[in-house]
N, C-alpha and C positions, 0 to 999 in steps of 0.2 A: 504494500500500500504506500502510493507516494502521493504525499500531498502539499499543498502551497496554500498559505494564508496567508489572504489579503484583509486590506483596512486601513483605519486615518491611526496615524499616530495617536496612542490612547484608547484605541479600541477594545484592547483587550487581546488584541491575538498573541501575542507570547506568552498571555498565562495558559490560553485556549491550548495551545501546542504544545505546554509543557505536559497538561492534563490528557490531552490524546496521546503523548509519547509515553504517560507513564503506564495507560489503562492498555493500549494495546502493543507495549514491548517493544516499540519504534524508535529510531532515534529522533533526538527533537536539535536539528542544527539551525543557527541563528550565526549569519553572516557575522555580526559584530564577533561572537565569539571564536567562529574560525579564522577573523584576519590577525586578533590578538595571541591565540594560541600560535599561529604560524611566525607571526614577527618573535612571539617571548621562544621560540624553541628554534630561531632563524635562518627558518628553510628558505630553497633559492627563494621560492612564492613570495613569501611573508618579506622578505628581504626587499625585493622588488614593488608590495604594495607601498612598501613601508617611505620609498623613495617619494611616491607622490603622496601619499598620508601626510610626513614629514612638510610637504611645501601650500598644505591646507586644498591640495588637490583631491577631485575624487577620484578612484581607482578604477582603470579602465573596464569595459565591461568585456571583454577577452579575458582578462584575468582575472579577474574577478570570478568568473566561469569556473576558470583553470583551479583555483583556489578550493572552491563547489566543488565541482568534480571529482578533485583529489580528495576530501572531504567524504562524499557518499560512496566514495568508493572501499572505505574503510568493513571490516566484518561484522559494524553493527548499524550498517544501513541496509545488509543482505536484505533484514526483515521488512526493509522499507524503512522511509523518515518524512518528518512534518519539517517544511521551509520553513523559517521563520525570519524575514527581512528582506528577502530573496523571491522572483524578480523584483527590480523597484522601476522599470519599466519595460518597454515592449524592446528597443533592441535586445535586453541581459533575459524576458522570456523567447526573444527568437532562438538569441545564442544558445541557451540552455535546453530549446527543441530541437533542435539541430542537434547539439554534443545526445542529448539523450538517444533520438529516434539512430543515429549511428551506433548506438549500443543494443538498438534494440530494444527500448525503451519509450518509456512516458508516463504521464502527470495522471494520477486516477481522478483526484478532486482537485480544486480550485475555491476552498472556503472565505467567500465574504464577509467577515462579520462588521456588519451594516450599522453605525450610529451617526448621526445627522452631528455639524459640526457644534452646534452650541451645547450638547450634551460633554463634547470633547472639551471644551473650553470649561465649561464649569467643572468637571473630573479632574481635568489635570492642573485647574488654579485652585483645587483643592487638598492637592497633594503637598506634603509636608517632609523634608530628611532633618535626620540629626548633623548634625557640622561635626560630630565628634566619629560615633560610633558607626554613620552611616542608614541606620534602621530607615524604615520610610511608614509614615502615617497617610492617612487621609479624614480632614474635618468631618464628611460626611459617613462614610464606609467605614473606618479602622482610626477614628479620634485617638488621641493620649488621654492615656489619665487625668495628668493637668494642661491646661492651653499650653503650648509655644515650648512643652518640655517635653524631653525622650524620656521614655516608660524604662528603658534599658539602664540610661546611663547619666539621667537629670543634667544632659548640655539641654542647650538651645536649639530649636527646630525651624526651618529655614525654608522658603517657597524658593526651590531653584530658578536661573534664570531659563532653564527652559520649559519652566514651567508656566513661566507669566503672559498671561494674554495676550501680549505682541507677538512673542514669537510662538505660542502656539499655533498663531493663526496662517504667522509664515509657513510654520511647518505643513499648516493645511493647506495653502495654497501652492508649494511644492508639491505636497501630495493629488490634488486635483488635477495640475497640470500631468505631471507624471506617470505617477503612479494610477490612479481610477483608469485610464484606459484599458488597462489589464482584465479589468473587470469585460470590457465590452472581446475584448481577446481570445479569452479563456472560456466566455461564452459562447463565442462561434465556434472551439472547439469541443463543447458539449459537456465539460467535464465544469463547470459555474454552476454554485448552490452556495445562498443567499440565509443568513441568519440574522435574526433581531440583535441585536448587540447590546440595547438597552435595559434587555433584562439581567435580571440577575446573575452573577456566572455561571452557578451549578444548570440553571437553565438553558444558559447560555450552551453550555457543554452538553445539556443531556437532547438538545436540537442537535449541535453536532454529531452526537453518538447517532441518533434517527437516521443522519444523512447517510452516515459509514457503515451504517450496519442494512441499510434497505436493500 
């Protein structure tokens, strides 16, 4: 089972994917954390992304690929694995149908999980870290104990700045332009299935399970 989730930043798909990698024995690979395991263990890859990383460049999407690939190509993708951050647009999904259908391969789903942008913006300008310990709250969801304190470690708790209004919205606007066409992509390939994202997660997840299991 190979699957790719998509969504606006803050949607929830990486908790989504962690939750289907754990229930059905899959891996759950998340671009961010193959490019840092490649540069900290400094394969040629990670070496090479690390050239344009370094100059606040993004990493091409050939390599980026290359990176993927070597990645699912490991013995605990055999079972299959959930994308997670991967495509983030339609050239790095052509690339990665190409390198697949060359192996013989392809994408089973394409998970939407679907929440409209103000719900995004209120989620993640409610989101709280510790400056010390790192923990992460939310006002609404997962409060502290006491206002503006970590339950862990009694520092001070802090609205990152990517969390703030402005730039979430850049971040939505990046993703509109970009990334949402995927959706219309993925559909033409038949393998698009669309979830409410605004409910609950367990909810959220047991739609998912309905999809993967019909």
């Amino acid at each position: 089972m190979k699957i790719i989730m998509l969504g606006a930043p803050g949607a929830g798909k990486g908790t989504q994917a962690k939750m289907i990698a754990e229930k059905y024995g899959i891996a759950h690979v998340s671009t961010g954390d193959i490019f840092r395991a490649n540069i900290k263990n400094g394969t040629e890859l990670g070496m090479e992304a690390k050239k344009y990383m370094d100059q606040g460049l993004l990493v091409p999407d050939e390599l980026t690929v290359k990176i993927l690939l070597d990645r699912v190509a490991k013995d605990d993708c055999k079972a299959g694995y959930v994308l997670d951050g991967f495509p983030r647009n339609i050239p790095q999904a052509q690339v990665l149908d190409k390198a697949l259908s060359e192996l013989g391969d392809e994408i089973d789903f394409a998970i939407d999980v679907d929440v409209p942008d103000e719900n995004i913006v209120r989620r993640m300008g409610g989101r709280r870290a510790c400056v010390s310990c790192g923990a992460t709250y939310h006002l609404e969801y997962v409060p502290p104990k006491a206002e503006g304190v970590c339950d862990e470690c009694g520092e001070k708790l802090i609205l990152r700045d990517d969390d703030r209004a402005d730039t979430v919205q850049k971040r939505l606007s990046v993703y509109h332009e970009q990334t949402q066409p995927l959706i219309e992509f993925y559909d033409g390939k038949g393998v698009l299935r669309t979830v409410d994202g605004t409910k609950d997660m367990q909810e959220v997840f047991e739609a998912v399970t309905a999809i993967l299991e019909a």
